[in-house]
KOLGUNU-896981 format. One line per 8 residues: for each residue x, y, z of C-alpha. Coordinates in steps of 0.2 Angstrom, whole numbers, plus 2048, in hexadecimal, padded with zeros to 3 digits. Example, Ala and Ser with C-alpha at 12.3 -4.5 7.8 and 13.67 -1.06 7.14 Angstrom:
2
83E:7EA:827 ~ 844:7FB:824
//
This chain:
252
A41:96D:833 ~ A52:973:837 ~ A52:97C:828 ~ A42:983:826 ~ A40:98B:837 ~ A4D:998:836 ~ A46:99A:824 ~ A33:99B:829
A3B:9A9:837 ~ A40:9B2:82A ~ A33:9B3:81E ~ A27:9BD:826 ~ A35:9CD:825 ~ A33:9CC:813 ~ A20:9C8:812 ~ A25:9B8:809
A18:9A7:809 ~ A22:998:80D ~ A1A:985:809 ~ A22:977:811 ~ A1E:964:80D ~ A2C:95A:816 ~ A30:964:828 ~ A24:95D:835
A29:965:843 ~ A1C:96C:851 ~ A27:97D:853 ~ A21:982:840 ~ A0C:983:849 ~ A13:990:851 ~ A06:99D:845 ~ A10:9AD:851
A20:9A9:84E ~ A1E:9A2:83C ~ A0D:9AC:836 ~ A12:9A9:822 ~ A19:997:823 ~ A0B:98B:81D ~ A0F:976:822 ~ A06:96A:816
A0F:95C:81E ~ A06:956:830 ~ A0E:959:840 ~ A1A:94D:845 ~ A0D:94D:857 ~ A03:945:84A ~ A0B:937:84B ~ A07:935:85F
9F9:92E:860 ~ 9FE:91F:853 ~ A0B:91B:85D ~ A00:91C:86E ~ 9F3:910:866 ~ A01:906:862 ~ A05:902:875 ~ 9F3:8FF:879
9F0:8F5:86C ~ 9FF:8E7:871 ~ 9FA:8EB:884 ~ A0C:8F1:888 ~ A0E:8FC:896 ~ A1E:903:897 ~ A2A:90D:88D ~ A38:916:889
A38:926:87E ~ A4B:92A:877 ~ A4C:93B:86F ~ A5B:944:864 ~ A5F:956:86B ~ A52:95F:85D ~ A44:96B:85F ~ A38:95D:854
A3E:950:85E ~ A3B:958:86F ~ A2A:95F:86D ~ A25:94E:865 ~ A2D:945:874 ~ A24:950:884 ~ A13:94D:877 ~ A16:93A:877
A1B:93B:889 ~ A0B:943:88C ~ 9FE:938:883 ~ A05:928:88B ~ A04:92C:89D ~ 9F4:932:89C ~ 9F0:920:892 ~ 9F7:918:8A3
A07:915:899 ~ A17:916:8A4 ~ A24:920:899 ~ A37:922:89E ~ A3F:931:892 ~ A51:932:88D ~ A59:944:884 ~ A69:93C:879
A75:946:871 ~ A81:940:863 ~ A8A:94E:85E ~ A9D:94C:85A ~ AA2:957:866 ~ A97:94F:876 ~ A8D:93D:874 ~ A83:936:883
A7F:926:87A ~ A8A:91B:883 ~ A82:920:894 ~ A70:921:890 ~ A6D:911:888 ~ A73:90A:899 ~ A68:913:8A1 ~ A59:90E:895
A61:8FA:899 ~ A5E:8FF:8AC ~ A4A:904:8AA ~ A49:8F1:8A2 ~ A3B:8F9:898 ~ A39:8F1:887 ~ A31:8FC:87A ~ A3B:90A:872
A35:919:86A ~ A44:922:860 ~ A42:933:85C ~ A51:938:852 ~ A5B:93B:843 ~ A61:92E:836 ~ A76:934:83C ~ A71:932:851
A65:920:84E ~ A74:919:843 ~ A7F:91B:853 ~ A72:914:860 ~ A6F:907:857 ~ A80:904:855 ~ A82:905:867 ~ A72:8FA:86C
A7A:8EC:861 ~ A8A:8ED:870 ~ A7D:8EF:87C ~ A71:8DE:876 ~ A64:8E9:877 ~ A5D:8DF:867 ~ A4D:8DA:861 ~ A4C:8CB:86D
A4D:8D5:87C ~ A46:8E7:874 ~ A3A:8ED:869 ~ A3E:8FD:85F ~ A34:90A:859 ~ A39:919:84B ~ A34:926:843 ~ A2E:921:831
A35:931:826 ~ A48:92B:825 ~ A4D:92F:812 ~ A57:91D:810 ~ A4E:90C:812 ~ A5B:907:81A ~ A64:916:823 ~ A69:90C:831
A77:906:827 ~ A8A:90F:823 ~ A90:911:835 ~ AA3:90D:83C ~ AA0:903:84B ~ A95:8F5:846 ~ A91:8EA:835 ~ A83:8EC:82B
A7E:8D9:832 ~ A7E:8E0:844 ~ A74:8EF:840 ~ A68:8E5:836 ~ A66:8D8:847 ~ A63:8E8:852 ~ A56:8F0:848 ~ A4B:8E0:841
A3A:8E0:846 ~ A3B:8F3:848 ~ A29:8FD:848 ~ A28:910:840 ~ A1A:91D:83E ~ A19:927:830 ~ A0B:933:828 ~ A00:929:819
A04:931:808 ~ 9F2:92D:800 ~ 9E2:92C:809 ~ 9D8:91C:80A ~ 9CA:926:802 ~ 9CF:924:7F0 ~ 9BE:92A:7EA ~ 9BD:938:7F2
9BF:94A:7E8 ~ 9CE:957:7EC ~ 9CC:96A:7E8 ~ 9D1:967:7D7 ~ 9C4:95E:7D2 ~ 9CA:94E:7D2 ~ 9C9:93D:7DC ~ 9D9:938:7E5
9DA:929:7DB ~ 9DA:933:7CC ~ 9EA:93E:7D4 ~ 9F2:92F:7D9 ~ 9EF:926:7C6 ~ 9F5:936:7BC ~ A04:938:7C9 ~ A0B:928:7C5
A08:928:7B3 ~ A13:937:7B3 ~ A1F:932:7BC ~ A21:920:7B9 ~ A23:919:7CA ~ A1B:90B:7D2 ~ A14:916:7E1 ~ A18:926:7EA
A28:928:7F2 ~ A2C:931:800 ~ A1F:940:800 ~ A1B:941:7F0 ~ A0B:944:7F3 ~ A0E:954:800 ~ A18:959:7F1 ~ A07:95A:7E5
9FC:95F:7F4 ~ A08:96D:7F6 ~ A06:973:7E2 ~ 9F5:973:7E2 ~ 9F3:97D:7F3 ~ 9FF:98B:7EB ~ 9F7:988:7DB ~ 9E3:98B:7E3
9EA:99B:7EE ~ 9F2:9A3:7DE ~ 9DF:9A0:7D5 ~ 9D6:9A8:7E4 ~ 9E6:9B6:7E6 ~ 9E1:9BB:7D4 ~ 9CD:9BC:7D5 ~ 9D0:9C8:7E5
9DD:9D2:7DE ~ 9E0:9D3:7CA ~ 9F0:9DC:7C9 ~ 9F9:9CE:7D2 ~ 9F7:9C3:7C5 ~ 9FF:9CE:7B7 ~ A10:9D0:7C4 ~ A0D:9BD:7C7
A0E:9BA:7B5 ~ A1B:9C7:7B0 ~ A27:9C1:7BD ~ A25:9B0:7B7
//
């Protein structure tokens, strides 16, 4: 999301379409200030409710939200905030900062020790949650005493690894147990049939044969949701306006 924004700012100077499957951010619905950018990926608010149910669901009452200094991250955070209180849910919300130049990690986790609330939602990047879960280990704020909630999207299984201050064995203590949300790559409907004429199943089948993997990584399936969107806007471009398929095909 912090490279697409500026881009998706941009495009609608030049009249250019932009299609985005890996930036989730709730800035990029913004249809005024981004009228060409096109999100097949759900909002990362998405995720909200999941994480809502969640609470309800293990009857736990109170929480703390941590959240990195980013526009995804603070939007996300005020939603979540939102959705809880109005469940009954007592939230307590910390802004952190990890830059090189000004980090707040080593006050606010205090502070989240001082609201002896349990459950933690973390709502930042892989380089800030490396640090405060560094941090936690010093603090003991480990899974026998806290209960740590992420974001599900991080690139490395393990990306709370390679950091200075603390082993992979303490990191590893601090983070067992952890919860994270994420979007689902394929729906539960396997049967049923998708623009292209095809069952999910199908998709799914053919996509692994070509590819030779075990399942989808990552978002792998956003990636062949967003072929085919631009694949069915180019068909439907060309019945409504001929000529653009003969540029189309000589600037190809």
């Amino acid at each position: 999301s912090v490279v697409t924004q500026p881009i998706a700012e941009t495009t609608k100077y030049f009249e250019i379409l932009q299609f985005n499957f890996l930036s989730s951010s709730p800035a990029l619905e913004n249809r005024v200030q981004y009228p060409l950018y096109h999100q097949l990926l759900p909002s990362e608010t998405s995720l909200n409710p999941p994480r809502v149910a969640f609470m309800r669901k293990l009857e736990w009452t109170h929480c703390v939200i941590l959240y990195e200094d980013a526009d995804v991250f603070q939007m996300v955070s005020q939603d979540l905030r939102r959705t809880l209180r109005d469940k009954g849910i007592e939230v307590h919300t910390f802004l952190v900062s990890a830059g090189d130049v000004f980090s707040n990690i080593n006050d606010v986790l205090p502070e989240v020790e001082s609201t002896q609330y349990r459950i933690i939602f973390g709502l930042f990047y892989e380089e800030t949650g490396r640090k405060i879960v560094c941090q936690a280990f010093h603090l003991g704020m480990t899974p026998d005493k806290y209960v740590w909630n992420f974001v599900g999207w991080f690139q490395e299984k393990e990306w709370y690894l390679n950091t200075t201050n603390c082993t992979a064995a303490n990191m590893r203590e601090t983070v067992n147990g952890h919860f994270t949300f994420d979007f689902t790559q394929i729906s539960n409907h396997s049967d049923r049939i998708i623009p292209t004429h095809k069952t999910i199943k199908q998709v799914e089948d053919e996509f692994l044969n070509l590819t030779d993997q075990v399942g989808f990584q990552n978002y792998d399936a956003y990636g062949y949701d967003t072929v085919i969107a631009i694949a069915l806007m180019l068909n439907e471009t060309f019945k409504t306006h001929p000529g653009v398929r003969e540029l189309f095909v000589r600037g190809c």
